[in-house]
N, CA, C and O of each residue as an XYZ file, in Angstrom:
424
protein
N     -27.345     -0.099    -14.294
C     -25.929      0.093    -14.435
C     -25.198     -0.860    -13.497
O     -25.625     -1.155    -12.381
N     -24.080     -1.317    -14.022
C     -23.378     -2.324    -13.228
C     -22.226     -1.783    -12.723
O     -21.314     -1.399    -13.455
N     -22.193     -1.713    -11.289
C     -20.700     -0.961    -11.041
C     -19.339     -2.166    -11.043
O     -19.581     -3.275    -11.518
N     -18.452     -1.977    -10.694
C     -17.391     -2.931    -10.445
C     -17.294     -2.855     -8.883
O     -17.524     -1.794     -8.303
N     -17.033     -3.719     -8.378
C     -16.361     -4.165     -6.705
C     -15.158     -4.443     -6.532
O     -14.746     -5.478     -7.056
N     -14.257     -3.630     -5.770
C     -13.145     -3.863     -5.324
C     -12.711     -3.976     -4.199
O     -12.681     -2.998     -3.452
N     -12.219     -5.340     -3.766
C     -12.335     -5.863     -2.431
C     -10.837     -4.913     -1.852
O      -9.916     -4.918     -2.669
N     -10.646     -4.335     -0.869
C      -9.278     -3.333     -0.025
C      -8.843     -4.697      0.574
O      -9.534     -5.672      0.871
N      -7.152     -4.440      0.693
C      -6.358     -5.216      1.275
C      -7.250     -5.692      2.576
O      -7.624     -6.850      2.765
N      -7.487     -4.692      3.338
C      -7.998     -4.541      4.948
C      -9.381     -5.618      4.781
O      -9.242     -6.604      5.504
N     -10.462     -5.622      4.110
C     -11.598     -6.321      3.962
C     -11.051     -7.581      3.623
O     -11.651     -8.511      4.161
N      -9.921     -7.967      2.762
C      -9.741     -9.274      2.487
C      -9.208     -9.672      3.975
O      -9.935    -10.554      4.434
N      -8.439     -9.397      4.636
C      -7.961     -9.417      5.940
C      -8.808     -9.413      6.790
O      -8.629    -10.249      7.676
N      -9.628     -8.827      6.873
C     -11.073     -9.057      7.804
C     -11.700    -10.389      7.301
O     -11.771    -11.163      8.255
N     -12.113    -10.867      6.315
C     -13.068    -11.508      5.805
C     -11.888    -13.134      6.344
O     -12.257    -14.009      7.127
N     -10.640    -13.089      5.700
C     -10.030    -13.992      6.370
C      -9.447    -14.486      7.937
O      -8.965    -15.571      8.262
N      -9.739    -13.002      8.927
C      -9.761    -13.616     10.161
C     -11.187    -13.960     10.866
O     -11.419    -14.561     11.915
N     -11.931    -13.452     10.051
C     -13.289    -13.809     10.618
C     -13.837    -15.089     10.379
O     -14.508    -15.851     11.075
N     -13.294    -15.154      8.978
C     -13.036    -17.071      8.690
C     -12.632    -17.856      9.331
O     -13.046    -18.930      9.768
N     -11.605    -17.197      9.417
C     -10.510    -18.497     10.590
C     -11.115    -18.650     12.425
O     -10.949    -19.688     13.066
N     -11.660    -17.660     12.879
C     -12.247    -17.536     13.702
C     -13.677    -18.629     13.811
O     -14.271    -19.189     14.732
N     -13.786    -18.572     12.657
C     -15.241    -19.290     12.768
C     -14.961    -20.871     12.407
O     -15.594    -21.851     12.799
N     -13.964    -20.824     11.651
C     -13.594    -22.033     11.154
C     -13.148    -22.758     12.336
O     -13.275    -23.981     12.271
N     -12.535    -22.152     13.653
C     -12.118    -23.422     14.579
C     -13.145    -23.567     15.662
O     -12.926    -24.344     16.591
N     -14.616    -22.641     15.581
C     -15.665    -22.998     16.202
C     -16.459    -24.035     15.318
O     -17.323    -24.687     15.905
N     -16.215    -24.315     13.648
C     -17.516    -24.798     12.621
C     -16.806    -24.576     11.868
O     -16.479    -23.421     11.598
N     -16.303    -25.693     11.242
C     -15.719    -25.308      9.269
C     -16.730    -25.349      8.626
O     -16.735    -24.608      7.643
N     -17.934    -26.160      8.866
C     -18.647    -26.216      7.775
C     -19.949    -24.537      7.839
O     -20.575    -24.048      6.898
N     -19.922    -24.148      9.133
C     -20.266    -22.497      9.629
C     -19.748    -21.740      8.642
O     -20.289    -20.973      7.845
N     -17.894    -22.267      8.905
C     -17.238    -20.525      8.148
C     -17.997    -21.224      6.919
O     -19.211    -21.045      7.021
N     -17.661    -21.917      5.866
C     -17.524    -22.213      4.448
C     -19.674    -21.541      4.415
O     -19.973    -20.649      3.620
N     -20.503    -22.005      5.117
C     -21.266    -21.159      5.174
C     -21.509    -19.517      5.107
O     -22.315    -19.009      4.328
N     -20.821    -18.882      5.892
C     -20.698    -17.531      5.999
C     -19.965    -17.303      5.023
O     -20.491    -16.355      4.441
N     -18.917    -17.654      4.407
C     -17.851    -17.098      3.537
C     -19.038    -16.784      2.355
O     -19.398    -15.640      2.077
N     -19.500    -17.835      1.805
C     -20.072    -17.546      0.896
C     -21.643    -16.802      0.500
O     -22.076    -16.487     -0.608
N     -22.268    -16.670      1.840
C     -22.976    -15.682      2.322
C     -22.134    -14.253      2.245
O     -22.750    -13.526      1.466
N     -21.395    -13.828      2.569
C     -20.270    -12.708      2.135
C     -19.989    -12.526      0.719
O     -20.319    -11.577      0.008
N     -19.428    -13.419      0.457
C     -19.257    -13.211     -0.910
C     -20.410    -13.077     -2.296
O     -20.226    -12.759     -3.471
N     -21.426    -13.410     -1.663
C     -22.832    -13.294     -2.192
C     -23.299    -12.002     -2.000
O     -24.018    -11.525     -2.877
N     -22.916    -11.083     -0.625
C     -23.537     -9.980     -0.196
C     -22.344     -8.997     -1.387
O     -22.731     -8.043     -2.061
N     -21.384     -9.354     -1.388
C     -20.331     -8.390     -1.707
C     -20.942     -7.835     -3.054
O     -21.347     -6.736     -3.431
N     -20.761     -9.788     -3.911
C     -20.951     -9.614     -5.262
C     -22.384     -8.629     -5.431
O     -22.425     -7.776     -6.318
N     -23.436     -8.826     -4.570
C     -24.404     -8.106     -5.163
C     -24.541     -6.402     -4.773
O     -25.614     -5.802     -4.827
N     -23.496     -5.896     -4.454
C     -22.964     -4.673     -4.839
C     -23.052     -3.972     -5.967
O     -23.468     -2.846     -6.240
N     -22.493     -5.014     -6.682
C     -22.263     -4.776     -8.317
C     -24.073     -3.739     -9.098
O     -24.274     -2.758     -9.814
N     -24.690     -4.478     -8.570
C     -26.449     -4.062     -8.814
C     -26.663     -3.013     -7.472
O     -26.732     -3.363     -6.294
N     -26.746     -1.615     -8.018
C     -27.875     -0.758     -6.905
C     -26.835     -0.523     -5.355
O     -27.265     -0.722     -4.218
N     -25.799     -0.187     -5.606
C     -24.715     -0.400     -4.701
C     -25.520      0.912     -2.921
O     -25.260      0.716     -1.734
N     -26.117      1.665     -3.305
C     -26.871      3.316     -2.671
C     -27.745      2.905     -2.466
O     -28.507      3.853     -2.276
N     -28.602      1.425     -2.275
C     -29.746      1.385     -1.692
C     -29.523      1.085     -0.502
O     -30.437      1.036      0.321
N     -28.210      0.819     -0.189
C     -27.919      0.034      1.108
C     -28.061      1.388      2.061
O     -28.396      2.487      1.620
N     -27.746      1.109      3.434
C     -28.062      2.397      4.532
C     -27.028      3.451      4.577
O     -25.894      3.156      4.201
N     -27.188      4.193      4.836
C     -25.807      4.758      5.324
C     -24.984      3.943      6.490
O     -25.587      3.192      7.256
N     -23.391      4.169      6.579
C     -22.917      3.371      8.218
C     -23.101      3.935      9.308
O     -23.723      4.854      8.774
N     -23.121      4.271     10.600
C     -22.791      5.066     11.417
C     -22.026      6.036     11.069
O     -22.292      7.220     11.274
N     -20.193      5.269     10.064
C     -19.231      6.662     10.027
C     -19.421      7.456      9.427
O     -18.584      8.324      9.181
N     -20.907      7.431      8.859
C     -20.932      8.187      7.858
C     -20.248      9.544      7.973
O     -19.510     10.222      7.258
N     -20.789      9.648      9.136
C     -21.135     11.138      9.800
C     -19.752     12.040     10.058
O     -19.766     13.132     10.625
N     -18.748     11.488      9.621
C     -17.217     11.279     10.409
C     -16.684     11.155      8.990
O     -15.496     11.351      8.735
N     -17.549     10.840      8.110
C     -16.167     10.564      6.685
C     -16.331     12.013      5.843
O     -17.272     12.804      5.897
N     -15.324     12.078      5.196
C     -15.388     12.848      3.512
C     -16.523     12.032      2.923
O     -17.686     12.415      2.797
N     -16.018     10.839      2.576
C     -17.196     10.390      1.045
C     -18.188      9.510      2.121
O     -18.042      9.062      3.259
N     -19.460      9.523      0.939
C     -20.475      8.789      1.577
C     -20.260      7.406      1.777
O     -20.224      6.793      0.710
N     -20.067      6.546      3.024
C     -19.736      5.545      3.909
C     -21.276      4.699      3.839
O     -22.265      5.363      4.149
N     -21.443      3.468      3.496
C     -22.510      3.030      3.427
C     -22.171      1.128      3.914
O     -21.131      0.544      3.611
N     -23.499      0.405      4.802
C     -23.213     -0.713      5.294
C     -23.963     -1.857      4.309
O     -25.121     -1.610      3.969
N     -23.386     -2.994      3.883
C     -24.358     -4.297      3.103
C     -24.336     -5.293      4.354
O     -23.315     -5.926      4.622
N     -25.875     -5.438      5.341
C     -25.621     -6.651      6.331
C     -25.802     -7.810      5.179
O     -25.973     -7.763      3.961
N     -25.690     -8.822      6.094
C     -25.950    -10.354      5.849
C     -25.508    -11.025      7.413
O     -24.732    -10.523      8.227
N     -26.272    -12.316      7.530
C     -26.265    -12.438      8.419
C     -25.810    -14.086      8.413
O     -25.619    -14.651      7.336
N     -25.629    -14.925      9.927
C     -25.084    -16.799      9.902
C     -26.995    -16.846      9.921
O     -27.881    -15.992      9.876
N     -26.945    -18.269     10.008
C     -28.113    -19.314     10.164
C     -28.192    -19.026     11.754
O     -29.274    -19.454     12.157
N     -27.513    -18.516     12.689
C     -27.620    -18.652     13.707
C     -28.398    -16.394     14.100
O     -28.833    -15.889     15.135
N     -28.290    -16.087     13.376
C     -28.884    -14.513     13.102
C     -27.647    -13.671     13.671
O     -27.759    -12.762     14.493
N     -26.759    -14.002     13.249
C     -25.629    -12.968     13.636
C     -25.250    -11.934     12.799
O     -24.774    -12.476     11.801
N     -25.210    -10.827     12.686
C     -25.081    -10.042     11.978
C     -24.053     -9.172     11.483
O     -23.748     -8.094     11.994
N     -23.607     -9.614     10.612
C     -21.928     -9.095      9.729
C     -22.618     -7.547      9.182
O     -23.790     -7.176      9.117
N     -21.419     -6.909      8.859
C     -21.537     -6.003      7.644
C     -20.070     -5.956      6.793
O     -18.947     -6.431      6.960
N     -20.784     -5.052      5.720
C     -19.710     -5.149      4.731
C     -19.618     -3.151      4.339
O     -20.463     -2.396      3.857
N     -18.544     -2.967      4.707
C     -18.450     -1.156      4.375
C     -17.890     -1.146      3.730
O     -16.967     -1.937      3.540
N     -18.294      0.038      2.908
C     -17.866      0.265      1.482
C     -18.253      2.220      0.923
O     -18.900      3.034      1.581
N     -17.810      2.370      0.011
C     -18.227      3.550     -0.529
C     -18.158      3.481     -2.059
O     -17.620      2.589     -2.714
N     -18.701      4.418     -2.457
C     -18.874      4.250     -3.921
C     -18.392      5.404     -4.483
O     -18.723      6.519     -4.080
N     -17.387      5.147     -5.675
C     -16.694      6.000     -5.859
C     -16.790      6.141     -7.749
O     -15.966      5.400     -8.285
N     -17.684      6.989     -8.778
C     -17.954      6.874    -10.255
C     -18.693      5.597    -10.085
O     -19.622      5.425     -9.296
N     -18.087      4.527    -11.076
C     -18.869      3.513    -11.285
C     -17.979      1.940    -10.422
O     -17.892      0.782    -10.832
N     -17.522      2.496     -9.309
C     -16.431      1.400     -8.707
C     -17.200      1.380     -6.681
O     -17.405      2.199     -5.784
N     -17.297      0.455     -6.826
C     -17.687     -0.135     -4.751
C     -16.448     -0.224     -4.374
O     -15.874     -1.208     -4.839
N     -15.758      0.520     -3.624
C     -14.943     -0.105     -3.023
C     -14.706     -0.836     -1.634
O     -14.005     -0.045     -1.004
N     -14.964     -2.066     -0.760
C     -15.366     -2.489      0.120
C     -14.030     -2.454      1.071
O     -13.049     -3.119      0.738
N     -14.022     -1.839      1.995
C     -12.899     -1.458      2.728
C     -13.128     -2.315      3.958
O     -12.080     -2.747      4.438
N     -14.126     -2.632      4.522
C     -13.934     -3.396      5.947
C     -14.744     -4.378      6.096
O     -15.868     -3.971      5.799
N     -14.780     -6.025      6.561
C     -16.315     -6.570      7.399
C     -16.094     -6.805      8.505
O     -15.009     -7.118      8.995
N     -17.171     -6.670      9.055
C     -16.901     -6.179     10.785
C     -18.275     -7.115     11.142
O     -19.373     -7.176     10.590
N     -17.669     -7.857     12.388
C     -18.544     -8.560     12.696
C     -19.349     -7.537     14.177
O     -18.950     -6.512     14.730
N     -20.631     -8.420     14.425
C     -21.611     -8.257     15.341
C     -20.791     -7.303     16.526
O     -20.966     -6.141     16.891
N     -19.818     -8.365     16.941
C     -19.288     -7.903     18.556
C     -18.510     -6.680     18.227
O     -18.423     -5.778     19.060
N     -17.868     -6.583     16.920
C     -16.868     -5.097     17.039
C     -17.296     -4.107     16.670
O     -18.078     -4.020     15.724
N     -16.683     -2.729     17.642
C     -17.075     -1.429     17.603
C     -17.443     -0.662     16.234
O     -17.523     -1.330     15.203
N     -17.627      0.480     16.210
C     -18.185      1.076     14.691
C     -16.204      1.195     14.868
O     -15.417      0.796     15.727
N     -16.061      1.906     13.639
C     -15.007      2.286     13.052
C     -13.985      3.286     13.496
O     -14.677      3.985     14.236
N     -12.983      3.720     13.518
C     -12.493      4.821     14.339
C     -12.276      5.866     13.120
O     -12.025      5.466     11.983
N     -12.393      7.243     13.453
C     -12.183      7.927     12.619
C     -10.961      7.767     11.529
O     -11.046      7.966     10.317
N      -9.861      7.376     12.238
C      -9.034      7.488     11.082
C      -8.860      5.562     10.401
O      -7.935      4.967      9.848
N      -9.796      5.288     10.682
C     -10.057      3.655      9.841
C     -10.746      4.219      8.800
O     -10.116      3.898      7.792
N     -11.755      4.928      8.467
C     -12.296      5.198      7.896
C     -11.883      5.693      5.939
O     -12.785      6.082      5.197
């Protein structure tokens, strides 16, 4: 079954300061990672519940689940999301250095 992915205002906003962040350490880094992301996202679409649970899980209503991917350098992103019928909805990416989520981010 193929679900649909829907990227949240907040994840596009993440995904673009984490870009820009990386982009004035390495443009050719971000344009790397971006599409490492967008590779992790798209394959949502397939088997969206195999991924782990997040930490918030524990803290949300609906089941809260993480997709890593990582740079060439082993840094480790995630992508949170929940699944809602036949729809992903990806609400945050949060890099390596930042905290889990606060309850009411969630």
């Amino acid at each position: 079954m193929a679900y649909s992915v829907r990227i949240t205002r907040r994840a596009k906003s993440d995904l673009r300061k984490i870009g820009d962040w990386l982009h004035e350490r390495s443009p050719v880094g971000a344009l790397s990672w971006l599409a490492v992301a967008r590779a992790t996202i798209a394959g949502l679409e397939d088997s969206p519940r195999r991924h782990s649970l997040a930490p918030e899980n524990e803290y949300s209503p609906r089941e809260i689940r993480n997709a890593f991917f990582k740079t060439r350098r082993g840094h480790i992103y995630r992508a949170v999301f929940y699944v809602e019928d036949e729809t992903v909805f990806v609400t945050h990416i949060r890099s390596p250095r930042q905290r889990p989520l606060e309850i009411d981010e969630v």
